[in-house]
C-alpha positions in Angstrom: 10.0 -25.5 22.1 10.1 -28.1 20.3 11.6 -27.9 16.3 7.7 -30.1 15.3 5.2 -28.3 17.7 2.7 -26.2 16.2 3.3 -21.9 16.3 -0.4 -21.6 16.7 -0.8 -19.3 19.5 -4.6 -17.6 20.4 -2.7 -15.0 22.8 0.9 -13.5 22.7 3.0 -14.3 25.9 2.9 -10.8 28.1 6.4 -10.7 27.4 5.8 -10.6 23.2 2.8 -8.4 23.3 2.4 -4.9 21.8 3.8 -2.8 24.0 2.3 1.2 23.7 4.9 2.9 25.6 7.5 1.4 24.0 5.9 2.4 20.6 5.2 5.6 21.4 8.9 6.2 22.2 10.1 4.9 19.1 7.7 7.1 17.2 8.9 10.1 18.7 12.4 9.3 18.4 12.2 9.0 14.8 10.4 11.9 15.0 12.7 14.5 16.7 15.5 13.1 14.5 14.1 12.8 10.6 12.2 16.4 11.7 14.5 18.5 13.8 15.3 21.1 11.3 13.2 20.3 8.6 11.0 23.0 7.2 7.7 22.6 5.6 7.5 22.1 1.9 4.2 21.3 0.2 5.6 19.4 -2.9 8.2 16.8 0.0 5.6 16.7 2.4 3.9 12.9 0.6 7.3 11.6 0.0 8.6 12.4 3.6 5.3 11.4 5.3 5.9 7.8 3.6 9.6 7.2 4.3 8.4 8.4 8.4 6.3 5.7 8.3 8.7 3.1 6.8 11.3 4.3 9.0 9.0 4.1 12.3 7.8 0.8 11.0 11.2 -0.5 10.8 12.1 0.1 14.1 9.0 -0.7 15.4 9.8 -4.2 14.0 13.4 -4.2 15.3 11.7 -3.8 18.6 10.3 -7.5 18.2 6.6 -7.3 17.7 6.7 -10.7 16.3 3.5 -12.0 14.8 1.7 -8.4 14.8 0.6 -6.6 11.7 2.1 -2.9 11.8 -0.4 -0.5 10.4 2.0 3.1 10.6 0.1 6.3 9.5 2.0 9.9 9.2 0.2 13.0 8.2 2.3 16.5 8.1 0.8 19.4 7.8 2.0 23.5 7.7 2.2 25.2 11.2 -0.2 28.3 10.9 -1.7 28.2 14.2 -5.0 26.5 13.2 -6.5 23.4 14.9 -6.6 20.0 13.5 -8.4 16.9 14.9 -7.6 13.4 13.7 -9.6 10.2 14.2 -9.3 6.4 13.7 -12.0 3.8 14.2 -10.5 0.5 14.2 -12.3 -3.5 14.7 -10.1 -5.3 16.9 -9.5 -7.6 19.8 -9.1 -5.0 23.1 -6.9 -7.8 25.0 -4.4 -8.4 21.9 -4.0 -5.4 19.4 -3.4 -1.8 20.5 -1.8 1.9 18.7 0.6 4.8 20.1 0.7 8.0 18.4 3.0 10.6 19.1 3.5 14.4 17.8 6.0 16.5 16.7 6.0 20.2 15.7 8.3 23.0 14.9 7.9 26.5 14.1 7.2 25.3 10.2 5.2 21.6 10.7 3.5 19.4 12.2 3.5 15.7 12.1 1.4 12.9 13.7 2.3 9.8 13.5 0.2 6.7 14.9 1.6 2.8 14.7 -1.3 0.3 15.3 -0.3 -3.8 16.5 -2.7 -5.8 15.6 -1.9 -9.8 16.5 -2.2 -12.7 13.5 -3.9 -15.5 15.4 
């Protein structure tokens, strides 16, 4: 490309755009290794949910989801067999922007983590 020509792009190239799989296994890989043998603790729980999410966010952007705004979300709550249902609602372009999520429990917690890509026109 040339050093002068414009970066405006209305699409990402295939090759460039958010990739779900490829999210979803970084999520859980951060996952299995920040959480392994970690045990639930009401008063760590914020402060660990945040650094999760700047820690999947980082490698999310290692990945090379250039020109995508990473939205990462982590909630952890105490294992005590009970159900839990999340939701997200979210305005977007269906051919451009896209989420993974993955989950991770242990006989203590449980974590779900979702990364939404959504593409700067």
């Amino acid at each position: 490309m040339d050093a002068g020509a414009s970066t405006y792009l209305i699409r990402p190239n295939y090759k460039d755009k958010f990739k779900a799989e490829v999210a979803k296994e970084c999520i859980g890989e951060v996952l299995r290794e920040q959480l392994y043998a970690v045990q639930y603790d009401p008063e760590e729980a914020p402060a660990l949910s945040r650094a999760l999410a700047d820690c999947i966010k980082n490698k999310l952007r290692d990945v090379g989801f250039d020109r995508y705004k990473l939205i990462v979300q982590v909630v952890i709550g105490e294992q005590r067999g009970e159900g839990v249902k999340m939701a997200a609602r979210c305005l977007w372009d269906a051919d451009t922007d896209s989420f993974a999520q993955d989950i991770f429990m242990n006989d203590s917690l449980f974590c779900v983590a979702a990364a939404f890509g959504v593409y700067y026109y």
